[in-house]
C-alpha positions as CSV (number, residue, x, y, z in Angstrom):
1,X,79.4,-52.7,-6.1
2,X,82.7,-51.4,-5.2
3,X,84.5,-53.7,-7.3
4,X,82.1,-52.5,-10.8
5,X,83.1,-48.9,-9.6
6,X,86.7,-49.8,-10.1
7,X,86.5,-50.4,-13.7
8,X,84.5,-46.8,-14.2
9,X,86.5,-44.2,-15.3
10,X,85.6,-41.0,-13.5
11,X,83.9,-39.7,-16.4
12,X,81.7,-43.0,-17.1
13,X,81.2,-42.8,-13.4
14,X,78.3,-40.3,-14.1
15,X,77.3,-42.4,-17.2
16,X,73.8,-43.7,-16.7
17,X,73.8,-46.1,-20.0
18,X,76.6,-48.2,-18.5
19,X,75.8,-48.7,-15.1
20,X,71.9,-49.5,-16.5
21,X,74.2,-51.8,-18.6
22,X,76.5,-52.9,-15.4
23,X,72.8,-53.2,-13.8
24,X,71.5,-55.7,-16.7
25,X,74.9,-57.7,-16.5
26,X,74.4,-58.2,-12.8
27,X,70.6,-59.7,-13.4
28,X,71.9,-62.2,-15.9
29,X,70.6,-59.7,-18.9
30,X,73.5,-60.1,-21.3
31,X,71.5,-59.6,-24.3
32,X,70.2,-55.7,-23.0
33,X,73.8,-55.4,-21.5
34,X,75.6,-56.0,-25.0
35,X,72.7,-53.9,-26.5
36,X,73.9,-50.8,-24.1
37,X,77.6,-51.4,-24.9
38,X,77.4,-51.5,-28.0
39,X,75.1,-48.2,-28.5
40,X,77.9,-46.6,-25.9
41,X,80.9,-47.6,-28.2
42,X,79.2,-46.1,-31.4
43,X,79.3,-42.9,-29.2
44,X,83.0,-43.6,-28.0
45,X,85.1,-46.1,-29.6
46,X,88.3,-45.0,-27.5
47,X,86.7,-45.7,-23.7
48,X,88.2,-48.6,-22.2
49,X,85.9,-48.8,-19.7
50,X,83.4,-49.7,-22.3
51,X,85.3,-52.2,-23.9
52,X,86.6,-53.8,-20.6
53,X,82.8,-54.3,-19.9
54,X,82.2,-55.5,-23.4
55,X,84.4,-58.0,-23.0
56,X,81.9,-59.8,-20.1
57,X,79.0,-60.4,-22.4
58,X,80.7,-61.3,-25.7
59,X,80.1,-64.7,-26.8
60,X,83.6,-66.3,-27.6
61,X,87.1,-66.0,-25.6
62,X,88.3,-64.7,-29.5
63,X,85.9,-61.7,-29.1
64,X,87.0,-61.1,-25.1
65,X,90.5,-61.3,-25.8
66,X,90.4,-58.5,-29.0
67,X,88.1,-56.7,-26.3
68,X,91.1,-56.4,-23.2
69,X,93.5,-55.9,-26.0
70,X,91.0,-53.1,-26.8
71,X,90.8,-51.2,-23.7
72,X,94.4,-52.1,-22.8
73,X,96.1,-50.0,-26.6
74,X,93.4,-47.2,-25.7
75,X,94.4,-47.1,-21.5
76,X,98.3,-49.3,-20.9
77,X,97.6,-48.7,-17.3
78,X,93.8,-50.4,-17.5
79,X,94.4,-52.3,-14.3
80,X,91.1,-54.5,-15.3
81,X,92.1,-54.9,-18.7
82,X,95.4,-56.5,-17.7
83,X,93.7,-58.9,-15.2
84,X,91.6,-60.0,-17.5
85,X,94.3,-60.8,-19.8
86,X,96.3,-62.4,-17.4
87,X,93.4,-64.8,-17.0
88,X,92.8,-65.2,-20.4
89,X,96.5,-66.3,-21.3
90,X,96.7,-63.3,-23.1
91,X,99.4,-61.6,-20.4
92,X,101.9,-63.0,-18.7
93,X,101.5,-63.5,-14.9
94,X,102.4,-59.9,-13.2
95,X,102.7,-59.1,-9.5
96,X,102.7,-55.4,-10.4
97,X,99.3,-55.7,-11.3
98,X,97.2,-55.2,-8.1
99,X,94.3,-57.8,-7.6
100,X,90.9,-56.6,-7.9
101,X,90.0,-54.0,-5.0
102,X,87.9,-55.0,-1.9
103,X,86.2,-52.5,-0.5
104,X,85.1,-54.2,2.5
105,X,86.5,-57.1,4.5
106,X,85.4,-60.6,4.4
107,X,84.1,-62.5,7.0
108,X,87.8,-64.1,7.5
109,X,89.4,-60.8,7.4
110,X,87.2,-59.9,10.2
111,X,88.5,-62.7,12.2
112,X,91.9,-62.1,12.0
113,X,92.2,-58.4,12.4
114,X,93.2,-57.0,15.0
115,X,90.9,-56.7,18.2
116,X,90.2,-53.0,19.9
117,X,90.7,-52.7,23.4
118,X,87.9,-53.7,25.6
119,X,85.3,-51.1,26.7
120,X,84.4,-52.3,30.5
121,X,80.4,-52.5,30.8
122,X,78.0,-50.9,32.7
123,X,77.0,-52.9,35.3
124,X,73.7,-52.8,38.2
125,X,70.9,-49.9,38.5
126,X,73.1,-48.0,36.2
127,X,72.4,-49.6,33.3
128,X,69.8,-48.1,31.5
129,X,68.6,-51.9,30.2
130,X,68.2,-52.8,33.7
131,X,66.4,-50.0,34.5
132,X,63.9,-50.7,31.6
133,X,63.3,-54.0,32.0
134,X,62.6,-53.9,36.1
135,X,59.9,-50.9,35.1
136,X,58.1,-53.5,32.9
137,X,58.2,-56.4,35.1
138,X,56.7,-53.9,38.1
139,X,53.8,-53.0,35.6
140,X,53.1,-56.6,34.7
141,X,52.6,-57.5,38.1
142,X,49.8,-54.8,39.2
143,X,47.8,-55.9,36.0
144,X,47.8,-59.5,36.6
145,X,46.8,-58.6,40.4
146,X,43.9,-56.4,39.4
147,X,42.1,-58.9,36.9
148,X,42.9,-62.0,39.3
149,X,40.8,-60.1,42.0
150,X,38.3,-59.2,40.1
151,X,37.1,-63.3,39.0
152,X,37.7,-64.2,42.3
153,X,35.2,-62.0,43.7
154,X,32.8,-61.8,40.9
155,X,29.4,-64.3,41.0
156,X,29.7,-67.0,38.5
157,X,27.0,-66.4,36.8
158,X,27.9,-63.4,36.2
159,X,31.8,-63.6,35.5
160,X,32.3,-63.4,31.7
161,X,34.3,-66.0,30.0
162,X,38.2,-64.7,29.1
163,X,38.0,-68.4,27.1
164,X,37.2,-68.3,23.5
165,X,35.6,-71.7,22.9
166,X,36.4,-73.0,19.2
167,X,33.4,-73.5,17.5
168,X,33.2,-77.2,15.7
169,X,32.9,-76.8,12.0
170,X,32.5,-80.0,9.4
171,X,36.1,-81.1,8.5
172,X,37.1,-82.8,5.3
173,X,39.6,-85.1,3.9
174,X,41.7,-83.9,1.3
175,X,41.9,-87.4,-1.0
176,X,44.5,-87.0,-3.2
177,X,43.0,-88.8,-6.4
178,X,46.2,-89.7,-9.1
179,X,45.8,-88.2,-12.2
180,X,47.0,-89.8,-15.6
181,X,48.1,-86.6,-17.0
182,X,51.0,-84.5,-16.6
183,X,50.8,-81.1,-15.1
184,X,53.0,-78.5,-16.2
185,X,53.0,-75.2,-14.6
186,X,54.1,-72.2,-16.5
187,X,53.9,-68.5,-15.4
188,X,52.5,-67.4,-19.0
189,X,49.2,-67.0,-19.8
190,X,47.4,-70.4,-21.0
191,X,47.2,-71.3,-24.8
192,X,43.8,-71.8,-25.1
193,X,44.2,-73.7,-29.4
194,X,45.2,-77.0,-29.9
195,X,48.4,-78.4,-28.3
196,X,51.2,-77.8,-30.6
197,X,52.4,-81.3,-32.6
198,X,56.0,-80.4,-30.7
199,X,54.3,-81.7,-27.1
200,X,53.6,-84.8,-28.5
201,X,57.3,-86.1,-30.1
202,X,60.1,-87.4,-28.3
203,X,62.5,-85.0,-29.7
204,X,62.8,-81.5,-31.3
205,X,63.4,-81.3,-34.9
206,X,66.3,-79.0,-36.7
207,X,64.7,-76.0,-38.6
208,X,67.3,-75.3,-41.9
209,X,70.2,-74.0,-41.3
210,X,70.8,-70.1,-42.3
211,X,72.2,-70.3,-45.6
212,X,75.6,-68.1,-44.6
213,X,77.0,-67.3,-40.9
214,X,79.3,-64.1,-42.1
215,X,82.0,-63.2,-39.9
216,X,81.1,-59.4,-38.4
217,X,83.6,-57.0,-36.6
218,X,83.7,-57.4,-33.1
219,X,81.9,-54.6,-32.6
220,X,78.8,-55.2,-34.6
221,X,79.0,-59.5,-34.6
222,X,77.1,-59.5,-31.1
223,X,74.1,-57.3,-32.7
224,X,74.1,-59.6,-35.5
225,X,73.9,-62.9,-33.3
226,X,70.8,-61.3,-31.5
227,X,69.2,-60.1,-34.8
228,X,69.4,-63.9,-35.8
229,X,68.2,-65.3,-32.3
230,X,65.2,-62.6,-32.5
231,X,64.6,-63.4,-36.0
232,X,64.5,-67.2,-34.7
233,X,62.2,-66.7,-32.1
234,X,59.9,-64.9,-34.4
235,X,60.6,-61.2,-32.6
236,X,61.2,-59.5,-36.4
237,X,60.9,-55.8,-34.9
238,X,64.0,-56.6,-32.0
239,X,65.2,-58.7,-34.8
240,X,65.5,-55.6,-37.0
241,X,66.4,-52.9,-34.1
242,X,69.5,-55.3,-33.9
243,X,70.4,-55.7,-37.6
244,X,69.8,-51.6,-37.8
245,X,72.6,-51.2,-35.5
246,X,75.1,-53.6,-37.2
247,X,74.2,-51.7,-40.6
248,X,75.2,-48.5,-38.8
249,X,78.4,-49.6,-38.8
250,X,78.7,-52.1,-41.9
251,X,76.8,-50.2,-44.2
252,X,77.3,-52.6,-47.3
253,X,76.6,-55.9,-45.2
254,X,74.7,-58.1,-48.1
255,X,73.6,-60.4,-45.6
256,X,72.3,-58.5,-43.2
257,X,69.5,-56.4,-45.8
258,X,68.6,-60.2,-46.6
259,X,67.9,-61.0,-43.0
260,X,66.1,-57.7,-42.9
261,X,64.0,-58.5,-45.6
262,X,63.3,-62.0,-43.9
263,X,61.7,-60.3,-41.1
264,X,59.9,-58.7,-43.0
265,X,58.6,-61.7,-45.7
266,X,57.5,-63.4,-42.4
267,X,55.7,-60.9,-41.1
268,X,53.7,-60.2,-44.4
269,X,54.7,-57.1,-45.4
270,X,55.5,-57.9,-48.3
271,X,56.4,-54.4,-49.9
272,X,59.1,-53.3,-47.4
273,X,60.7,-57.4,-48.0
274,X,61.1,-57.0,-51.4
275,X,62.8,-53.7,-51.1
276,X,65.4,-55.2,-48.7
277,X,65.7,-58.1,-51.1
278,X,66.7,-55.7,-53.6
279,X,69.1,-54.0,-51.7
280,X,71.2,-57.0,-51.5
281,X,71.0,-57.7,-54.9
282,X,72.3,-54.3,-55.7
283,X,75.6,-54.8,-53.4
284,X,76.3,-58.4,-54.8
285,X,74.1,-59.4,-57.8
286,X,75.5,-63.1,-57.2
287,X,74.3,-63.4,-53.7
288,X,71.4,-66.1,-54.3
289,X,69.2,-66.4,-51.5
290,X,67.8,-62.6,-52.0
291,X,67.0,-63.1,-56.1
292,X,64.7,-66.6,-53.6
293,X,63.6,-64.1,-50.7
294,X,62.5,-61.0,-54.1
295,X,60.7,-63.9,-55.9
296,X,58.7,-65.0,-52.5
297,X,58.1,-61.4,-52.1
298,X,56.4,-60.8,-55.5
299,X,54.5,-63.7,-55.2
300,X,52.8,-62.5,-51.7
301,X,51.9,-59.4,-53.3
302,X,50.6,-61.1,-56.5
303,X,49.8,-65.0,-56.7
304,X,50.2,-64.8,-60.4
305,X,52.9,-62.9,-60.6
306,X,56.0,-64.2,-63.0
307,X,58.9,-65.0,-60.7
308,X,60.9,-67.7,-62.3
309,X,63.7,-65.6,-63.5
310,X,64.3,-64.8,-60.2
311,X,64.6,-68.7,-58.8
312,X,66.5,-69.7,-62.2
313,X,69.0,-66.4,-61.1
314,X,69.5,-68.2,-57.9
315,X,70.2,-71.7,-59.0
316,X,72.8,-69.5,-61.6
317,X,74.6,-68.0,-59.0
318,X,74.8,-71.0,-56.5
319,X,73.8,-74.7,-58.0
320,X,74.3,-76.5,-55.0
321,X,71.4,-73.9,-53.2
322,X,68.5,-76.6,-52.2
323,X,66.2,-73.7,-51.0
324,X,66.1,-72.2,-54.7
325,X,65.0,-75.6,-55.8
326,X,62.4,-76.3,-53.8
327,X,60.6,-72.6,-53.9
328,X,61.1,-73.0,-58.1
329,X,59.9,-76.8,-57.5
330,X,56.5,-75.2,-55.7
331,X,56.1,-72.3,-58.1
332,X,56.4,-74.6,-60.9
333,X,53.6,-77.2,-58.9
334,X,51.8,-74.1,-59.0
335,X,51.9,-73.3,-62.8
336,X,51.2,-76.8,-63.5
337,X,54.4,-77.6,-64.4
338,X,54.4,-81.0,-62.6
339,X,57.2,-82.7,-64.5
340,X,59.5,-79.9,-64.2
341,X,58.6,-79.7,-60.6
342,X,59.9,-83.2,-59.5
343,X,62.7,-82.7,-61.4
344,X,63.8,-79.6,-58.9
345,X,62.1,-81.2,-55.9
346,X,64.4,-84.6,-56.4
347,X,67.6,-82.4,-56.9
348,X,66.6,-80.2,-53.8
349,X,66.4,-84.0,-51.6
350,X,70.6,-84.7,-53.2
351,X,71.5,-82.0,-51.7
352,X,69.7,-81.6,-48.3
353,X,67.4,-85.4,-48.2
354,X,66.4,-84.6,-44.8
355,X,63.8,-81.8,-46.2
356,X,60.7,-82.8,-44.8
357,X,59.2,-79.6,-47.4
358,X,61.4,-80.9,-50.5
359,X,59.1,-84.2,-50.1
360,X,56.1,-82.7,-49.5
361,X,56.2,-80.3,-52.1
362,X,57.9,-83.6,-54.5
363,X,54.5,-85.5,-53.4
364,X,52.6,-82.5,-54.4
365,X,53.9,-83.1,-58.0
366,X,53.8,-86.6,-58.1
367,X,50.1,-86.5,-57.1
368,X,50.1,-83.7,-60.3
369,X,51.5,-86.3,-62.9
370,X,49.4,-88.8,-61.4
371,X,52.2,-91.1,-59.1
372,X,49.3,-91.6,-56.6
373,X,51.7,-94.3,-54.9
374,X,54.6,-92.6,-55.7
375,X,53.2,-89.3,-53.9
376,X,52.1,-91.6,-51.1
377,X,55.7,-92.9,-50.5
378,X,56.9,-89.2,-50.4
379,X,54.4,-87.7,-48.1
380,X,54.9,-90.4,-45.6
381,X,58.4,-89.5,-45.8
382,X,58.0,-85.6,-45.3
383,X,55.7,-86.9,-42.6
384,X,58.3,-89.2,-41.2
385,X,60.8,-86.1,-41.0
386,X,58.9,-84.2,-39.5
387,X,55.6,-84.9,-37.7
388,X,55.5,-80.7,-36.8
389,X,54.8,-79.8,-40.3
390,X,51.5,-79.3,-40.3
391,X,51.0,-78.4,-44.1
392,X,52.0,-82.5,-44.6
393,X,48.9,-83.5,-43.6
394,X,46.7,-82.3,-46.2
395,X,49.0,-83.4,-48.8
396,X,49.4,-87.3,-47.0
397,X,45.5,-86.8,-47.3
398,X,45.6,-86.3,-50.7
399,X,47.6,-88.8,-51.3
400,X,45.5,-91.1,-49.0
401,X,42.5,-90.3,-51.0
402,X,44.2,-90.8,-54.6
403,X,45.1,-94.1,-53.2
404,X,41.8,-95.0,-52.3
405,X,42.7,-95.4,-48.6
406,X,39.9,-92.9,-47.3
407,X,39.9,-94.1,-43.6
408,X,43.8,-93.4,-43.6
409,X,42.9,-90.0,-45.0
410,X,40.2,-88.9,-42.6
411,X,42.5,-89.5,-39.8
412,X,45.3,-87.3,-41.0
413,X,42.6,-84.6,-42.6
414,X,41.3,-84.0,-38.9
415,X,44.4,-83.6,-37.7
416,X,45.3,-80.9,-40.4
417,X,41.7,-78.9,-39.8
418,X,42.3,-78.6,-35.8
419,X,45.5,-76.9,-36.4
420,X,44.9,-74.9,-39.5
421,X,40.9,-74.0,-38.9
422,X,41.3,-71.1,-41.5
423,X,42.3,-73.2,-44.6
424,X,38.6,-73.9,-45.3
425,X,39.7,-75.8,-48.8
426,X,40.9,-78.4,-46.6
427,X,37.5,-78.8,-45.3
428,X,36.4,-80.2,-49.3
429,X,38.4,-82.8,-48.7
430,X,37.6,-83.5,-45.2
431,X,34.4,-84.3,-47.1
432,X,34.9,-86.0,-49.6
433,X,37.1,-88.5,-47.2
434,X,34.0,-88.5,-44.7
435,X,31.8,-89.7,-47.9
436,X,34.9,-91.9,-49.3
437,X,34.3,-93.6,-45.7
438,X,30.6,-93.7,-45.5
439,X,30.4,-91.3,-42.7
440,X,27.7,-88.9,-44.5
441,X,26.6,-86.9,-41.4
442,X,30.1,-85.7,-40.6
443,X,30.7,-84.9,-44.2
444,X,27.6,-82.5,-43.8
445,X,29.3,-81.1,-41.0
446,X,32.6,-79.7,-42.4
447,X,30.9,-79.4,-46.3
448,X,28.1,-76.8,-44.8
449,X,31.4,-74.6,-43.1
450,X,33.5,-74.9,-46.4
451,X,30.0,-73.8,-48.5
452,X,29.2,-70.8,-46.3
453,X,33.3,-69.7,-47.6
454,X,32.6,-70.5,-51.2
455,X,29.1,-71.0,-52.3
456,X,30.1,-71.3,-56.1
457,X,31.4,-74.5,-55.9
458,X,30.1,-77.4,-58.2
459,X,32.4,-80.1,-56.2
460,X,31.2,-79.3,-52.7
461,X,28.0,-79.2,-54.0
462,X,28.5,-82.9,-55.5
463,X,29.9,-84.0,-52.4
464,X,26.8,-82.7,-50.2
465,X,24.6,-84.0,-52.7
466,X,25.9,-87.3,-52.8
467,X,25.7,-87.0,-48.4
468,X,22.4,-86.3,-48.6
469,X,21.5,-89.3,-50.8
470,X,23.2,-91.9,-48.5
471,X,21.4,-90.5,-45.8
472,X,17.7,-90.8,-47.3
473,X,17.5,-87.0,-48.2
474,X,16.8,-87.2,-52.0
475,X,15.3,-83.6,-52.3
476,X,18.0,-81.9,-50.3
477,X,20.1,-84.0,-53.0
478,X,18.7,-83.0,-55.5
479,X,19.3,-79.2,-55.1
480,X,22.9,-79.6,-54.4
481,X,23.0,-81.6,-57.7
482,X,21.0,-78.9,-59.8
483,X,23.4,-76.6,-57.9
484,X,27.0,-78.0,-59.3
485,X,25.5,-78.8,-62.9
486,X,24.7,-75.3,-63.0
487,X,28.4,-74.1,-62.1
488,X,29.9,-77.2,-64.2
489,X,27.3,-78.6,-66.8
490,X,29.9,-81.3,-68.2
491,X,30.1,-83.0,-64.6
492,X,29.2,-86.4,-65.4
493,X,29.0,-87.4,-61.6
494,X,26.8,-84.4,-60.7
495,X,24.3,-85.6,-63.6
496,X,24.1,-88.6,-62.9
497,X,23.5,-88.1,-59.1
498,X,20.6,-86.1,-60.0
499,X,19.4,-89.0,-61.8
500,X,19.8,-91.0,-58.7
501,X,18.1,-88.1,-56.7
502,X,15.1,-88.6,-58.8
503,X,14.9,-92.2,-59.0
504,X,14.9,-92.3,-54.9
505,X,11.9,-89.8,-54.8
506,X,9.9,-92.6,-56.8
507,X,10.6,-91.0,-60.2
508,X,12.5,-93.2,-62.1
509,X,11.1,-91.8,-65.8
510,X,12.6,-88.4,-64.4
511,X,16.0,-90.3,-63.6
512,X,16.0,-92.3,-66.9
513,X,15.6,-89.2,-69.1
514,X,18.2,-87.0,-67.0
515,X,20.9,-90.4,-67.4
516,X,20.0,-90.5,-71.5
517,X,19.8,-86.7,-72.0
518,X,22.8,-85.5,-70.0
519,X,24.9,-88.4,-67.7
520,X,25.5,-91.0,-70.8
521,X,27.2,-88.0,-73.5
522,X,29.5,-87.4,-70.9
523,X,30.5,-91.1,-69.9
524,X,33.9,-91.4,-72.0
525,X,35.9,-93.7,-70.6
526,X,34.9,-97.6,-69.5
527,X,34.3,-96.3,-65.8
528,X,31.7,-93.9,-66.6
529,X,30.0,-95.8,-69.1
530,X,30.0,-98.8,-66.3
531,X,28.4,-96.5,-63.8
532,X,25.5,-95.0,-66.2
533,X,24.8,-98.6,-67.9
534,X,24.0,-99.8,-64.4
535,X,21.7,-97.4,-63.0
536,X,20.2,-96.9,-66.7
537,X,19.4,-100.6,-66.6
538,X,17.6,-100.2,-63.0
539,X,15.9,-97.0,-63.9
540,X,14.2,-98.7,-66.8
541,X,12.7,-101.5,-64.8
542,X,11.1,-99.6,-62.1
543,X,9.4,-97.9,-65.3
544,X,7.6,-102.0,-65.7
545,X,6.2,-101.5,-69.2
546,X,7.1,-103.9,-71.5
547,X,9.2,-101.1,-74.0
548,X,11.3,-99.9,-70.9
549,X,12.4,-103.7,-69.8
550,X,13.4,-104.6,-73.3
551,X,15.7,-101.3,-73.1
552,X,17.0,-102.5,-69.2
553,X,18.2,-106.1,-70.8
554,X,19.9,-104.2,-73.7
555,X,21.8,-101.9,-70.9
556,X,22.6,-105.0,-68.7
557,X,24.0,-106.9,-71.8
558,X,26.5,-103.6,-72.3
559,X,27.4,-103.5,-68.8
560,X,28.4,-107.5,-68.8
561,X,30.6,-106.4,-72.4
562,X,32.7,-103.8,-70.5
563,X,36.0,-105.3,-69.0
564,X,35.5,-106.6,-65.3
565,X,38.3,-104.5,-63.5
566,X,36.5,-101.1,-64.5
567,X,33.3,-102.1,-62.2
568,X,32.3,-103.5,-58.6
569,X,31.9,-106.9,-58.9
570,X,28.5,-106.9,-57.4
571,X,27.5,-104.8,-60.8
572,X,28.3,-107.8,-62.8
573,X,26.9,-110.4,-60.6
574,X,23.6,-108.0,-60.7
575,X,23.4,-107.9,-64.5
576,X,23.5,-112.0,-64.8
577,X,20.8,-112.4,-62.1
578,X,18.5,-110.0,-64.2
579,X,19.7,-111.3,-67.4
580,X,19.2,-114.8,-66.3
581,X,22.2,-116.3,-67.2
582,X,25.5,-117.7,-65.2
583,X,28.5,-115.9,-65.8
584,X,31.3,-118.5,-67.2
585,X,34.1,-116.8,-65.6
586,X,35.2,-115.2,-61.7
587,X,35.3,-111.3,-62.2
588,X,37.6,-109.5,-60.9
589,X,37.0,-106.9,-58.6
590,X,38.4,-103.3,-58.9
591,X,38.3,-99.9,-57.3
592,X,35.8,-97.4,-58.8
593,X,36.3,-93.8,-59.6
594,X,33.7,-93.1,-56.8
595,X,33.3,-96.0,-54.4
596,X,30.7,-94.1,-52.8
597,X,27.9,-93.5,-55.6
598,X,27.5,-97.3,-56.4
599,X,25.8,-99.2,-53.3
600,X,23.7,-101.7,-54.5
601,X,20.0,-101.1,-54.6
């Protein structure tokens, strides 16, 4: 455009990099335009051209203004430069300065120029048009002439048809049938997983603020703004082309070898993170998000590695830092450290309580020191923050499960597994929910794919075993039973389900002597010993010698002596009809440790 070539100088006219820039401005490109600008300053600080055209794809009026002032100290004559100040405020209205140049009229200009003198047409034969056009009439007329003689004087049968007739194919309605469910057109390639959780909520929810905006020159802050936005949008190479470039001129920027080292931490590479961690550390040893973003670091190259100096160096150098809380809050969760952990997690929520991951991790700990209801509460409020964090799910699970509420948990479990299919521990609770809830078949289901991932574990194996037995597989129960006492011989469920295993394949002697010889030395607490009196007592009975029912009544009288909230109240109920007595008082029903291994015969 005439009026871009204006603000050229004539050596810039010959520069390719701006005009691709003027090029990238005029498609709406600002990002690769301040890119190009920015790369062609570094080369020459003292163009005003460059500056002038910087000045159209800043971000703030502040930045535009320090741009014109720019161009105008380097070039007092910069035509552009002053127009834009005028426009800004920044000058003072100037008729000197000419308006920008037009290079071609408008369409009003047209209209009230002044006319030329009027050149007198050609008129008749000599006009070559006319000439033209009575040659092709003449010609028309001799064809139309020959073929109208020639089907006037042809036979009919014998004349050929010059009429195409249409041939009659079957038509069909278009019926327009109204459809239920949105469509949304898009020009990218379909997504083929599960719809995110984002399509289904009413509103998008804030991600954490960056922990500091620093202020940047003019001449790198634009670079900086577009290494956040890629870092954002998940684009960590652009992300990092862009923070390279601001570092070219702000060598010592701490905040910007964080960002780096962001990228990097969220794109797994772990090594080159912890490096740009630590170059922030060395410029300002108090700045407390890198000792966080080193500690992450170490921890993705080694699970076990010791990183709590490096949280407790963060908290040091800014207290009122919620992030440092609630990584130190998960590492401790981690150690085991469950106390400790709420502690951090509930200081985390003062200072920023609309963390939906300071209450998850905070129920994470609760369900650790064993708040079931407490760690219910949270997770439904990490939940309630925000329904997009998938990593709530299994923890609300848990918490379902602790709670005894297994329907609530299978819901939120299936949920979790459709939108993190490679967490394959989630699948162990997925089962034990489905057996919590008496669906046995579906526990199979998702117990077989967490098995084939890790076939040395005694609680999958339980879980199976215990499947198979509700569904009337006793020998397939069996094995998984033999299976998890072998990985975990002081299991008391696991024993005791291979009792049960034995006595529904008609082999209650079997059952007995497994109960006696490895379930019962394991039962410690009232639960246990509830659950191997009972199924002791029935075991002996199918036996029907007189020794073995003697033995049954003794087992039924210890059952009856335990307190009544530490057993279904259908046990104690069973132990009076077999006993032959009426129980003097109501009993008072109570949850079991495992609702699931106790139906009633």
């Amino acid at each position: 455009m005439a009026e871009d070539d204006d603000l050229l100088t004539p050596e810039a006219g010959e520069n390719t990099m701006l005009r691709e820039a003027m090029e990238a401005l005029r498609q709406g490109d600002s990002s690769r335009a301040r890119d190009l600008l920015t790369r062609l300053l570094k080369t020459d600080q003292k163009n005003a051209a460059y500056w002038v055209w910087l000045s159209a794809v800043v971000d703030s009026q502040k930045e535009r203004l320090y741009c014109l002032q720019t161009a105008l100290k380097l070039d007092p004559e910069n035509a552009a430069a002053k127009r834009g100040l005028t426009l800004l405020g920044g000058l003072p209205p100037d008729d000197s300065v000419p308006p920008f140049p037009l290079n071609r009229p408008r369409s009003w200009e047209e209209d009230l120029s002044i006319p030329k003198e009027p050149v007198e047409k050609t008129r008749g034969w000599a006009n070559p048009l006319v000439r033209l056009f009575a040659i092709l009439g003449m010609a028309v007329v001799a064809v139309g002439l020959f073929v109208g003689g020639y089907f006037l004087f042809t036979p009919g049968g014998n004349r050929p048809s010059i009429f195409v007739t249409a041939t009659h194919r079957p038509t069909f309605t278009l019926s327009l049938t109204p459809s239920l469910t949105p469509v949304h057109r898009t020009a990218t390639p379909t997504f083929l997983g599960p719809t995110p959780l984002a399509y289904f909520l009413p509103a998008t929810y804030t991600k954490t603020p960056l922990y500091v905006v620093t202020e940047h020159p003019v001449l790198t802050d634009s670079a900086f703004k577009a290494g956040l936005r890629f870092l954002a949008a998940g684009q960590y190479e652009d992300a990092r082309v862009q923070f390279d470039l601001v570092l070219d001129n702000e060598p010592n920027a701490v905040d910007v070898y964080y960002y780096i080292g962001e990228s990097y931490r969220l794109e797994a590479n772990f090594d080159n993170a912890r490096d740009a961690y630590q170059e922030a550390i060395n410029l300002d040893p108090g700045f407390a998000p890198a000792y966080v973003g080193r500690a992450l670091s170490n921890l993705g190259l080694n699970p076990d590695a010791a990183v709590q100096a490096d949280f407790d160096n963060a908290i040091a150098n800014d207290p009122q830092y919620p992030e440092a809380y609630i990584q130190r809050g998960a590492y401790l969760i981690a150690q085991g450290y469950y106390a400790a952990a709420v502690s951090d997690l509930e200081i985390a929520i003062e200072l920023t309580p609309g963390s939906a991951l300071a209450w998850m991790y905070l129920a994470q700990a609760q369900l650790g020191d064993g708040e079931y209801e407490t760690a219910l509460e949270s997770a439904l409020k990490a939940n309630e923050l925000d329904l997009t964090l998938v990593p709530v799910y299994l923890t609300l699970a848990q918490a379902y499960i602790a709670t005894g509420q297994t329907a609530q948990a299978v819901a939120v479990l299936q949920t979790y597994t459709i939108y993190e299919p490679d967490d394959v521990d989630a699948f162990l609770s997925l089962g034990t929910a489905y057996n919590a809830a008496g669906e046995y078949q579906a526990a199979l289901v998702v117990l077989n794919r967490y098995l084939d991932a890790n076939q040395r574990d005694p609680e999958a194996y339980f879980q199976r075993g215990l499947a198979f037995l509700n569904l009337d597989s006793p020998n397939l129960a069996e094995d998984d039973f033999k299976k998890a006492v072998g990985y975990d011989p002081y299991d008391f469920d696991s024993h005791l389900g291979l009792a049960r295993a034995y006595f529904d394949q008609d082999l209650p002697g079997n059952a007995y002597i497994q109960a006696e010889t490895n379930a019962l030395p394991l039962a410690k607490s009232d639960g246990t010993k509830a659950q191997a009196y009972y199924w002791m007592a029935l075991f002996l009975e199918e036996i029907e010698d007189p020794t073995s029912e003697l033995g049954a009544r003794n087992y039924w009288y210890k059952l009856i002596a335990l307190p009544a909230d530490v057993m279904p109240e259908e046990w104690r109920t069973t132990a009076y009809l077999h006993l032959g007595i009426t129980p003097t008082f109501t009993p008072t029903p109570r949850r079991t440790r495992t609702p699931t291994m106790t139906p009633t015969p």
